[in-house]
N, C-alpha and C positions, 0 to 999 in steps of 0.2 A: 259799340258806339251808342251815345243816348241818344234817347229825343229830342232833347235840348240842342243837339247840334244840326236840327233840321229845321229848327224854328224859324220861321219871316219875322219876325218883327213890323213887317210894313203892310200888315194884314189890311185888305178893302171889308170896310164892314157897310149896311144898309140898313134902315127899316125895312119891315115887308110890303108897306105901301109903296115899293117901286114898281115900275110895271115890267113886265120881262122884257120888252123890246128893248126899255132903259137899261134894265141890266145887261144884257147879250152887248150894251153897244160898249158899257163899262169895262166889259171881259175884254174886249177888241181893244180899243181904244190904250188901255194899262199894261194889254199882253198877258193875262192871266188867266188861270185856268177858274179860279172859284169866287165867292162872295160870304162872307160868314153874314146871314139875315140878324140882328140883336133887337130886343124890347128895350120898350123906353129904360131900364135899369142898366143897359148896356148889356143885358145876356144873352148869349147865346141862343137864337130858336132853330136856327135851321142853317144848312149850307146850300145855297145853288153853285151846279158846276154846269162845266159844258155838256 
């Protein structure tokens, strides 16, 4: 099996100027486990998970 077939497509992305209460309420709220954080170019810096 690839990778490609575990892909979301409906990935939650953020800047990092969120606050974590905000994010934790985002994780809840969507039902998901993570947040990909992106710079203004839209790339990837970091992940928050539970």
């Amino acid at each position: 099996m690839k990778i490609q077939h575990w892909i979301d497509e409906d990935v939650v992305t953020s800047s990092g100027n969120i606050s974590i209460r905000e994010t934790i309420s985002i994780l809840h709220k969507r039902l998901i486990g993570s947040i990909i954080i992106i710079d203004k170019d839209m790339k990837c810096k970091g992940i928050f998970t539970e």
